[in-house]
N, C-alpha and C positions, 0 to 999 in steps of 0.2 A: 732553752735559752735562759741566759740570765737573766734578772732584771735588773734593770741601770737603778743605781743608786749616785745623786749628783755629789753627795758626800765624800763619797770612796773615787772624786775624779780630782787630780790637780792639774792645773794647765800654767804651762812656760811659752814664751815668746820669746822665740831668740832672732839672730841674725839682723835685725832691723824690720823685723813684722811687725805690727803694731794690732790691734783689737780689729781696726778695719782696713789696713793695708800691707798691703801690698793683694793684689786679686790673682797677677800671677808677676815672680812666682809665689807662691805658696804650699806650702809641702806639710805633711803630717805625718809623723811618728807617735803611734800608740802601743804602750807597751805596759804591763798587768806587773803584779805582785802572786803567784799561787797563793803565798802564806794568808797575807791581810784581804785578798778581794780589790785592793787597790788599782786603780788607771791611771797611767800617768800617759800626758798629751802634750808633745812639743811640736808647737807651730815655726815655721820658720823658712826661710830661702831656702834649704839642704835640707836634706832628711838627719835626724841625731843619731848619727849612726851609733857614737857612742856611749847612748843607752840602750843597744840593741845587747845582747847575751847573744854570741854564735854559735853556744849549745845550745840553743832552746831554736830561734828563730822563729817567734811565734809572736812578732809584732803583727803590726797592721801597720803598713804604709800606702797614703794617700797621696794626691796633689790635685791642682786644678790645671787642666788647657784647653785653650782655645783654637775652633777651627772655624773660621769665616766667624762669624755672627755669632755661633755657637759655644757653648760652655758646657765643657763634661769636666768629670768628676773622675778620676782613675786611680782607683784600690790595687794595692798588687802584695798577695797571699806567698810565704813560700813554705810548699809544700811537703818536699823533702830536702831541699836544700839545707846549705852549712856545710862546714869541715867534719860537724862530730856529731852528726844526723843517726841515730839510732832508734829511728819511731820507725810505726807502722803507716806507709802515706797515707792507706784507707784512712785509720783512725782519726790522724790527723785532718785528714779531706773533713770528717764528718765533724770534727771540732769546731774546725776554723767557721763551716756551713751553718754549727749551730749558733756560737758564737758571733758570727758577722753581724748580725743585728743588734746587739749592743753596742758591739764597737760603734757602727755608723750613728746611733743613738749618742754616743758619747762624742764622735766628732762635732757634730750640729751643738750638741747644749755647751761642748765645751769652747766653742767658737760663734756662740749664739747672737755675740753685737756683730761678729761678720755677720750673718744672714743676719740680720736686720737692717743691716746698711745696704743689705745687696740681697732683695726676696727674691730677686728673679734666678738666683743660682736655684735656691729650696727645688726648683723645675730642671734642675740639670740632669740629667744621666748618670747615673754611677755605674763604671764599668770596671768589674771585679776579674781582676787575671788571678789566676792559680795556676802560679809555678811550679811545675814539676819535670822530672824525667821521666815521668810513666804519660803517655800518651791521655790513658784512662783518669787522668787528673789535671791534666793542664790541660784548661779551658779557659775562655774569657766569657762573662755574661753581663747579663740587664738586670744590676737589682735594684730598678725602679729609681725612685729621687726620694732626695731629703722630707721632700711631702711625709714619706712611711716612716721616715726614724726622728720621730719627735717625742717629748718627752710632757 
């Protein structure tokens, strides 16, 4: 895994999000630089789509929702998807695997006044889909709460 660097992160708010509102909706698009090591983080109502590359498709998009009482956290990976997908899913599976934990390291620090206006998310569920066509790689899992990806 990488190690998060808070330097190499910018964070945008758009749509009418603000540092501690809106709780939902609230949407997260994180998407990298290869060249520079760079992160870029747009919070906002909608996901940015268009800062997404549909050659690459190797953002991280998040959001929050609510069921009763509860608050989870829902990642969602793609795996071979896109128009001009020419990876290997494996590879890619084992990227995205290594990689997740920075990202989620970098949503928390970069939305760090939200969770502190609101600790009781830091407890929520983060449930990570990987989308794929191959059976062997679209899964959904538990990768714990915001507790683990602190900076």
């Amino acid at each position: 895994m990488s190690t998060f660097n808070p330097e190499k992160l910018s964070v945008e708010y758009m749509d009418g999000v603000t540092s501690t509102e809106p709780v939902i909706p609230r949407r997260y698009t994180l998407t990298h630089s290869d060249v520079t090591g760079e992160l870029f983080l747009t919070i906002g109502i909608h996901y940015a789509w268009y800062k997404i590359d549909p050659s690459l498709r190797d953002e991280v998009l998040g959001e929050w929702m609510r069921c009763g009482n509860f608050f989870y956290f829902f990642v969602y990976l793609y795996i071979d998807q896109g128009p001009y997908h020419n990876f290997d899913p494996a590879k890619r599976n084992e990227i995205f695997r290594r990689e997740l934990p920075l990202a989620l390291t970098a949503l928390r620090y970069g939305d760090r006044t939200f969770f502190n206006t609101y600790p009781l998310l830091k407890d929520a569920p983060i449930i990570v889909t990987f989308i794929s066509a191959y059976p062997e790689f679209a899964k959904q899992e538990n990768w714990g709460t915001f507790q683990n990806f602190s900076t």
